[in-house]
N, C-alpha and C positions, 0 to 999 in steps of 0.2 A: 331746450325744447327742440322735437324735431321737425323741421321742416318739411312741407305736404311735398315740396316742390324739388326739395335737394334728390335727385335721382340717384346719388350711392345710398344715401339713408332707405330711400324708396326699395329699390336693390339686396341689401343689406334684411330691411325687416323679412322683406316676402321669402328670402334666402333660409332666414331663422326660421319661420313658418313650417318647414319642411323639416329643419333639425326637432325644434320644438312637438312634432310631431310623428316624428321617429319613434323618439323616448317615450311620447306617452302612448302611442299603441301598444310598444312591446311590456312599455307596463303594465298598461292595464290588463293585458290577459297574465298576464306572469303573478302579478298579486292575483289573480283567484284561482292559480293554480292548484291552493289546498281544495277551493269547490270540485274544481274539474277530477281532481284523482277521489275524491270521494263520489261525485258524480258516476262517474267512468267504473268505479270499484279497481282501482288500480294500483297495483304493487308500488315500491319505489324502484324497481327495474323500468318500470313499466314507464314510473314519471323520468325516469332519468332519461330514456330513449325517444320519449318524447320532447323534450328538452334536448338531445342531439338532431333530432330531424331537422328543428330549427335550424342549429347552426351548420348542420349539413347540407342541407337547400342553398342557404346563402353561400356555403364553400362553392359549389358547383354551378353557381348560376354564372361564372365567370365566362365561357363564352357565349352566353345567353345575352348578358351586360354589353359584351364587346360589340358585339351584331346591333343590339334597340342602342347604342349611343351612337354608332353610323348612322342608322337607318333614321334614327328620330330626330335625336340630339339630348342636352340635357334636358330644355325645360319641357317636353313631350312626355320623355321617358319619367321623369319624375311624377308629372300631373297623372300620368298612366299608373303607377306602381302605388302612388298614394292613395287611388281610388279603390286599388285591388286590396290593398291591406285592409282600408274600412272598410269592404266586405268580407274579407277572410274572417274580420273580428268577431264581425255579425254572426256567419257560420259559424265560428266555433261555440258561440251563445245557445246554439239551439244541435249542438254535431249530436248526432244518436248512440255512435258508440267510438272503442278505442282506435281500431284500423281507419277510419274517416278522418279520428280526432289525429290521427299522426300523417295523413296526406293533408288536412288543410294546415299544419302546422311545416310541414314540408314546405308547401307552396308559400307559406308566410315567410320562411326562409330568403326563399330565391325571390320576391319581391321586395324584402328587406333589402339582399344585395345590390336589387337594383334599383330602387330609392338610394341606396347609402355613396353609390357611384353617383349616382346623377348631381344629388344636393352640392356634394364633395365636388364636383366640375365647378358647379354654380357657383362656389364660393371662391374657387381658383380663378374664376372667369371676372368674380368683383376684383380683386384683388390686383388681377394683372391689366383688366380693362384701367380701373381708378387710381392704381398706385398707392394704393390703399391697405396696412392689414386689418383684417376682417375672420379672417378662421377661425380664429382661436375661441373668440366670444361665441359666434355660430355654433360649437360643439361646447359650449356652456351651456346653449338653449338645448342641447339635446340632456343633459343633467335633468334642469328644471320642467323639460318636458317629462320626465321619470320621477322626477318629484310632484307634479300635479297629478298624475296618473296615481302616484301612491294614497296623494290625497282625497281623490275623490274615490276611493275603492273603500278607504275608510268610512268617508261619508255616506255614501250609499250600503254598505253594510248598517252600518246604526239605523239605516230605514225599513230595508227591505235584503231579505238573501236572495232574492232573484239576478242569475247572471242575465238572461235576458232584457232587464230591465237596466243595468248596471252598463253591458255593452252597446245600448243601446243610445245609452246618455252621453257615452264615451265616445261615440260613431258619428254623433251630432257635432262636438268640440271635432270631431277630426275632419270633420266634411268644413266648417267654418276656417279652420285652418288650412285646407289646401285653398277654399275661395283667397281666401288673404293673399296665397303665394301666388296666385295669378297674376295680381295686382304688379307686380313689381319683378318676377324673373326675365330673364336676360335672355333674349332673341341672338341668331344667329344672320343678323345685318348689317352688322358694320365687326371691320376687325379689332382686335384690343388696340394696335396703336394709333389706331385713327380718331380723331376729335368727338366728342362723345355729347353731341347735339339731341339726342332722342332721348338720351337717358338707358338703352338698350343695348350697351354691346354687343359683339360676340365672345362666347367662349372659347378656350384655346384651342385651336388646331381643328376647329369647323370647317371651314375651305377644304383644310388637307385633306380631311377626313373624307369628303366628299370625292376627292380623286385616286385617294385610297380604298373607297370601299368595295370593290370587288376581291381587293389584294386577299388570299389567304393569309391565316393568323399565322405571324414569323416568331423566332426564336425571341425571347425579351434580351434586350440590350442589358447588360452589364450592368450598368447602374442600376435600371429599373430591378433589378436582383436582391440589390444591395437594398435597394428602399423598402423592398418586399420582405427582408430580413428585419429592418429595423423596423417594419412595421410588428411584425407576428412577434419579435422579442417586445418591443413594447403593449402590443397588448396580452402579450401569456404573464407580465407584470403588475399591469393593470386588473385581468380577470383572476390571477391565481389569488392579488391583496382582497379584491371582493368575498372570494371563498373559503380563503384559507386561513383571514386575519383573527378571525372570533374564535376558531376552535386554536389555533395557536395563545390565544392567550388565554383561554381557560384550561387546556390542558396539561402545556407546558408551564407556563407561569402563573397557572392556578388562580385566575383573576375572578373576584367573585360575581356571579351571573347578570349582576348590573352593570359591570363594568366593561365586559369582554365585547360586547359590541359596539362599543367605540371606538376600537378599531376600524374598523370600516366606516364608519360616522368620522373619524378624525380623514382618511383618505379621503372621500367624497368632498368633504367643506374642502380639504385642501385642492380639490384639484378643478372645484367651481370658481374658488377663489383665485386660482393661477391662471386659469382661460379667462377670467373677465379682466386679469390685464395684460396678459400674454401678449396680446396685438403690439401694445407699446414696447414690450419688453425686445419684440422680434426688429418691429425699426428701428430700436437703439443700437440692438446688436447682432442682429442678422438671427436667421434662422438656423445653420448651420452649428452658430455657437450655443443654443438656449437649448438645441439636441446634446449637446455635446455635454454642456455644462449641467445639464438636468439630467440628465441619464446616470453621469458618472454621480451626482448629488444622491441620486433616488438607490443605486448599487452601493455607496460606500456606506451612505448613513442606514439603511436596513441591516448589511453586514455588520456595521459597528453595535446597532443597538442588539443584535442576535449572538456576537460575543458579551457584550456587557450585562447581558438579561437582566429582569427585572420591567415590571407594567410600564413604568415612565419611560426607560428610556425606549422597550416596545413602541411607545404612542409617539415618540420624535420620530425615531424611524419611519413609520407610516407614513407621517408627515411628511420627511421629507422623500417617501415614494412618491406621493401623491401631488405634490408641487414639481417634482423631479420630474415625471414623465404626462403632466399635464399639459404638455405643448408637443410631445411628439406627433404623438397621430395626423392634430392638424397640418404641424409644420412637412409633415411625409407627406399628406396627401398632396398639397399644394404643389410641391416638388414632381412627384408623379403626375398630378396632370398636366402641368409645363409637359410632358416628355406624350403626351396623347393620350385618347380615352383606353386604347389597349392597358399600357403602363397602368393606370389608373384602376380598371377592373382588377388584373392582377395584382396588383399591392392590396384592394381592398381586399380581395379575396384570401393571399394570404395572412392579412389580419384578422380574419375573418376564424382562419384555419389557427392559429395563434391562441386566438379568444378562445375557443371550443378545445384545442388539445391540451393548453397549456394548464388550466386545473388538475387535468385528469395524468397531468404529467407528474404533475407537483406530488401528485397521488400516492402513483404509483413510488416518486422518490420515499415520500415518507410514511408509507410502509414498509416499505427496505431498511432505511437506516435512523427513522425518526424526522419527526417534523421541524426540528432544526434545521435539518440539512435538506427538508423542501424547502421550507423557507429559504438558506442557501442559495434556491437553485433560484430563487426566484432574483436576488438581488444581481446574479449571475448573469440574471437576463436580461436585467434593468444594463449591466453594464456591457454587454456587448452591444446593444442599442449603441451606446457612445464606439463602438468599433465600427459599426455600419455608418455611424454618420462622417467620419473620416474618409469615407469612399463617394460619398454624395457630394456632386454638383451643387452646391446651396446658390439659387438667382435673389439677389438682393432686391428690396419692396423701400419704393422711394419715401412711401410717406405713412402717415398714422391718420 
């Protein structure tokens, strides 16, 4: 049971709050996205660019991020960003037409990005104040937050097809969810290695930050580069198994129309299932290694099941994508904000840029030569993840 009183527990939930709340905003408009394009009378060009505006707002919010984590800090910028999206949600419930419907989705972007930094501090900031890991689970709750969002879209369809009604419902859970994260983020008052009497740390490189903040924005350090690699390869891994998994297995290995989409049902469970005990797995063996050794797992076993064809061994592979690169992101981000909130925007951002190209990469390969050898490209990608984590500083986390 958890304690009202234990301050990393306290810390920890409010931290989830925010992950948890991530996933279901962008759910919940993403599941009614068939309303909106029949709403809108809109091509699939049309949803498709709509769907980049997104990720192209959060690519570019990057020095927009850099400036509100100086100016604010984390727990400001987030409480700010989270409020914007539950209104962005609202407007898009009632947007009038296409050109609006792709500026408020714009704007959902670049408040994504800057939620997605903030939380990502806040969770760096438990970890290094309490000695504690904590990531990995934190970006499970952002799964289950995409899964309640899936399930209440269900549920409120079986009632009513009104989206106003729907986003409505959904803007309520999201307003009681940032109330929650109040309760428990992390203040910039005392340092991380200082004794931890309030319950409130600070997050990393607060202070600096403050005598930093006129500095203009400098070249990123070398490693921050590297992490910004194995972030964008890990997630063009990530987003390409999402899009790419079900038509590869009805296509190519002709798998019958019930089957093909567990694919993506076998990655998800696996990579829920790897964050809820990722934390442990990282104190036992450091972060450094669970990149290294997930990476190369999630690249060899996709290559081997894409030579050996055939649905089953298709569905290990996944799997072991899916367990493979379910600790990177975390264990990246952690990494980059050790190194400040600059490091931090920029790696999200290039994962950000990763998520969004790395489909349409996967695309363009197999159109070219066949979706084998997208798939290819994708395990390709999983394993230079494991070449950028060789170049990474990994700082060990004392405790669990």
């Amino acid at each position: 049971m958890i304690r009202a009183r234990d301050p990393f527990r306290r810390a920890q939930l409010a931290i989830a709050a925010l992950f948890c709340f991530l996933g279901f905003q962008y759910g919940t408009w993403a599941s009614r996205l068939p309303t909106l394009k029949a709403r809108l009378d809109l091509s699939e060009a049309d949803l498709g660019l709509l769907l980049m505006a997104c990720g192209a707002g959060a690519a570019v919010s990057f020095p927009l991020v850099t400036v509100l984590m100086r100016r604010l800090g984390s727990r400001r910028l987030a409480s700010l960003s989270a409020l914007c999206l539950g209104l962005l949600l609202l407007a898009l419930a009632v947007v009038p037409n296409y050109p609006v419907a792709v500026a408020i989705v714009g704007c959902d972007g670049i408040a994504v990005g800057c939620l997605n930094v903030a939380m990502n501090a806040q969770g760096a900031a438990l970890e290094t104040a309490y000695g504690r890991t904590a990531m990995a689970r934190l970006h499970a709750t952002f799964s289950a937050g995409s899964l309640g969002a899936a399930l209440l879209a269900s549920g409120v369809n079986t009632l009513t097809g009104s989206l106003a009604a729907h986003f409505g419902a959904a803007a309520v859970i999201l307003l009681l969810l940032v109330g929650y994260a109040q309760t428990g983020l992390l203040t910039k008052d005392q340092q991380p290695g200082e004794p931890v009497e309030s319950g409130e740390p600070v997050e990393p490189g607060a202070k600096k930050s403050r005598s930093r903040g006129r500095r203009r924005l400098a070249m990123p350090a070398r490693m921050t580069l590297w992490m910004g690699c194995a972030m964008a390869f890990g997630t063009v891994t990530e987003g390409a198994m999402n899009d790419w998994s079900a038509l590869y297995m009805k296509d190519v290995l002709k798998a019958a129309a019930s089957v093909a989409p567990l694919g993506i049902a076998v990655v998800s469970v696996m990579m829920v299932l790897a964050r809820i005990f990722a934390d442990g797995w990282r104190t036992r063996w450091g972060d450094g290694r669970i990149v290294l050794t997930g990476s190369v797992l999630a690249g060899a076993g996709l290559a081997l099941a894409l030579l050996v064809g055939g649905v089953v061994p298709a569905l290990v592979g996944f799997a072991c994508v899916g367990l493979g690169v379910a600790a990177v992101t975390p264990c990246v981000y952690v990494a980059a904000a050790r190194q400040g909130p600059e490091a931090l925007a920029l790696v999200a951002a290039m994962g950000t840029v990763g998520l969004l190209a790395g489909p349409a990469v996967i695309g363009f390969i197999a159109n070219a030569g066949g979706l084998v050898w997208g798939m290819g490209a994708v395990a390709a990608a999983a394993l230079l993840v494991s070449v950028c984590a060789t170049r990474i500083r990994w700082v060990p986390v004392a405790e669990n």
